[in-house]
N, C-alpha and C positions, 0 to 999 in steps of 0.2 A: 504494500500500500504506500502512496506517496503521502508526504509527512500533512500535507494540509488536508487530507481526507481524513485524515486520523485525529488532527485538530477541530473537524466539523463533526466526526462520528462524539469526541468528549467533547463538545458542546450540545450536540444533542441531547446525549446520556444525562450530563449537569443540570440542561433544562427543565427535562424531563423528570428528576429528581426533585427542584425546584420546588417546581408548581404541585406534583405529590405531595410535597410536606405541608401546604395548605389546604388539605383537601381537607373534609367533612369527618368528624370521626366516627366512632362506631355507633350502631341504632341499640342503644341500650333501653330496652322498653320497659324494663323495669323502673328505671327510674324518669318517670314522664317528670316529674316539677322538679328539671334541671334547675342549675343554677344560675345559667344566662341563655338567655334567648337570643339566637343569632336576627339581624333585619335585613335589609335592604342591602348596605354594601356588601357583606358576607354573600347574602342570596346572587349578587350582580360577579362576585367574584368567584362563586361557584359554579354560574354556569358557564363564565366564559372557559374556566380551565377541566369540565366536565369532559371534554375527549379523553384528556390524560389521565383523571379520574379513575373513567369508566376501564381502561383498560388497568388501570392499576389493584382497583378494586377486584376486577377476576383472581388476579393470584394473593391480594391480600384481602382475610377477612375480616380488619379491622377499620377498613376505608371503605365508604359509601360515599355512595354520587351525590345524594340528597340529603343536606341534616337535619333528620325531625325535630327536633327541638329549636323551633323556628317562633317568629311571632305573626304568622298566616301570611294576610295577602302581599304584606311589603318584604318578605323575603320570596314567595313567590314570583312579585314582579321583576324581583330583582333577579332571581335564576331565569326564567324566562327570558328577559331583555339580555343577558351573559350569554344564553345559550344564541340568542337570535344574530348577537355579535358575531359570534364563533362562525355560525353557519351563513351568515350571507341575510340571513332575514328575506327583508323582501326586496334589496337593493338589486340583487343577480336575478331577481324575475323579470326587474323593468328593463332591465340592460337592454333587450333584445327589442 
């Protein structure tokens, strides 16, 4: 391998670690009356890095895509408007 693919392959890896270590933690159902209720920025910071998430949370069962322990609909807006970043929304439909 020449040295700058190898330099993009460990930036990848780093990013990818990154954004993992912010991810959502485990859905502990037993204990519903956490102690802080994630809102809005958390929810908006959750979905934009939910690709990475999702494939993180396959091989670890302590990371989920979604953190229940939210305060409703402004962490939902907030993951929703993340994810809608990530994926294009609705900007890539008007393109054409």
């Amino acid at each position: 391998m020449q040295r700058s693919s190898v330099a993009v392959l460990a930036l990848v890896v780093a990013v990818a670690v990154a954004l993992s270590a912010c991810a959502p933690g485990p859905n502990n159902v037993a204990e519903v009356s956490a102690p802080h209720l994630v809102g809005f920025w958390p929810g908006l910071w959750h979905g934009i890095i939910s690709p990475v998430t999702f494939i993180v949370s396959l091989f670890n069962d302590n990371i989920n895509v979604y953190d229940v322990h939210n305060n409703g609909n402004w962490y939902n807006f907030g993951f929703m408007l993340g994810v809608s970043v990530v994926f294009g929304g609705g900007a890539r439909a008007s393109a054409r």
